[in-house]
C-alpha positions as CSV (number, residue, x, y, z in Angstrom):
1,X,0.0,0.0,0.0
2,X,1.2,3.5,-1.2
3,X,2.6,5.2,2.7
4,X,0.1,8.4,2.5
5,X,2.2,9.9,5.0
6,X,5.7,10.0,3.4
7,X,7.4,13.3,2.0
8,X,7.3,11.5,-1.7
9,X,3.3,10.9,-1.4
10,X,2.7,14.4,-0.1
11,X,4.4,16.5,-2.8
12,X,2.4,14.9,-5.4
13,X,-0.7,16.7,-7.1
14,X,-4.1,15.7,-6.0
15,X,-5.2,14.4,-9.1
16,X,-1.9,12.2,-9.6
17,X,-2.7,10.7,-5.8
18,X,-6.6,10.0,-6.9
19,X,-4.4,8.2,-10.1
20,X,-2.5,5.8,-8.5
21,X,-5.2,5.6,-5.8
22,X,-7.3,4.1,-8.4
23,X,-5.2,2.9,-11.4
24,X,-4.4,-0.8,-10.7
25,X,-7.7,-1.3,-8.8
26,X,-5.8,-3.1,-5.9
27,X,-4.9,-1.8,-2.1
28,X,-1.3,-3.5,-3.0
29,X,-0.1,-3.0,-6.6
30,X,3.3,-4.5,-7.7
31,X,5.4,-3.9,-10.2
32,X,5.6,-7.6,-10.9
33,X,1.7,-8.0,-11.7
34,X,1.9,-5.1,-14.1
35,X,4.4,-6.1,-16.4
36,X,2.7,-9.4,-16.1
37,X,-0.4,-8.0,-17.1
38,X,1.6,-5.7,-19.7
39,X,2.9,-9.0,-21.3
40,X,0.2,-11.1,-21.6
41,X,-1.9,-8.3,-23.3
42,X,0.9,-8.0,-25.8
43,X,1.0,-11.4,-26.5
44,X,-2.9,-11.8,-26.8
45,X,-2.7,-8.4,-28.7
46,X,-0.7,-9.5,-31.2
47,X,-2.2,-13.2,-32.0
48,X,-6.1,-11.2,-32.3
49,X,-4.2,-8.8,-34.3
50,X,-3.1,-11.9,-36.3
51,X,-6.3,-13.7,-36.1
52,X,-7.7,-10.2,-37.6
53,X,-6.8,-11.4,-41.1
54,X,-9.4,-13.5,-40.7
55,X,-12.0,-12.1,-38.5
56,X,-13.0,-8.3,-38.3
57,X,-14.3,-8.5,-34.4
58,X,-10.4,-10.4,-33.6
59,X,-8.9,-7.7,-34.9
60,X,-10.5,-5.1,-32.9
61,X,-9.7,-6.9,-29.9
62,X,-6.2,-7.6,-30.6
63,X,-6.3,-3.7,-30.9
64,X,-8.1,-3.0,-27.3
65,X,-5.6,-5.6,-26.0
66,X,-2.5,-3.7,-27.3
67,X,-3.9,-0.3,-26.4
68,X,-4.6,-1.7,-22.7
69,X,-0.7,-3.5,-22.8
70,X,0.6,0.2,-23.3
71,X,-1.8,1.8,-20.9
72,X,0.0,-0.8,-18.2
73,X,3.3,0.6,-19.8
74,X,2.9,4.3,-18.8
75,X,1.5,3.1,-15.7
76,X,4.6,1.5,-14.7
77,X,6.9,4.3,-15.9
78,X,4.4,6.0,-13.7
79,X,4.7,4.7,-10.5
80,X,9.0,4.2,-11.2
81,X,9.3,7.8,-11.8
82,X,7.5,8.4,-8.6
83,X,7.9,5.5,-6.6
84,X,4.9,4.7,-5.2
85,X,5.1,1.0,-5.7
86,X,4.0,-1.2,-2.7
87,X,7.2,-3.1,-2.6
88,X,9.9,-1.2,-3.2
89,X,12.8,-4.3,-3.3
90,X,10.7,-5.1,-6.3
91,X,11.7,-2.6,-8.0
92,X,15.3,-2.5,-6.9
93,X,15.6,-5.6,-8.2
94,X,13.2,-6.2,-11.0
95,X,15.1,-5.1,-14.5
96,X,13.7,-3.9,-17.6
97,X,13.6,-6.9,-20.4
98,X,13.7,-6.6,-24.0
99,X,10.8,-9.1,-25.1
């Protein structure tokens, strides 16, 4: 859970706490289950895409699931710019990968 009452949390702008208040929809978001959730979108994302040649509806959504895989992407670079993940050795020790 995000600590309300640390220095980092209080400089940020309301609206940016009511974001990451709400974004993941969990009391305990972690880095790990976003770039889990940011990977299997992509890889659903791309075989709809694929799956589009044949069928219009796959296509639009292999389109929703790459949109929603990038919306998990800023999210991330998000909450690493401002730190507010729930576990913080995650993220010292969770490094970017190149799919």
């Amino acid at each position: 859970m995000i600590d309300k009452n640390s220095d980092n949390w209080q400089k940020l702008p309301f609206l940016l706490r009511c974001w990451f208040a709400l974004d993941f929809f969990s009391l305990r978001p972690t880095r790990t289950a976003a770039r889990n959730v940011e990977v299997l979108s992509h890889v659903f994302g791309f075989t709809f895409c694929v799956l589009g040649l044949v069928s219009e509806p796959a296509l639009v959504g292999g389109i929703y699931l790459l949109s929603n895989a990038y919306l998990f992407r800023l999210l991330t670079w998000q909450h690493d710019k401002y730190g507010v993940w729930y576990d913080s050795e995650t993220l010292a020790n969770d490094t970017p990968r190149v799919l």
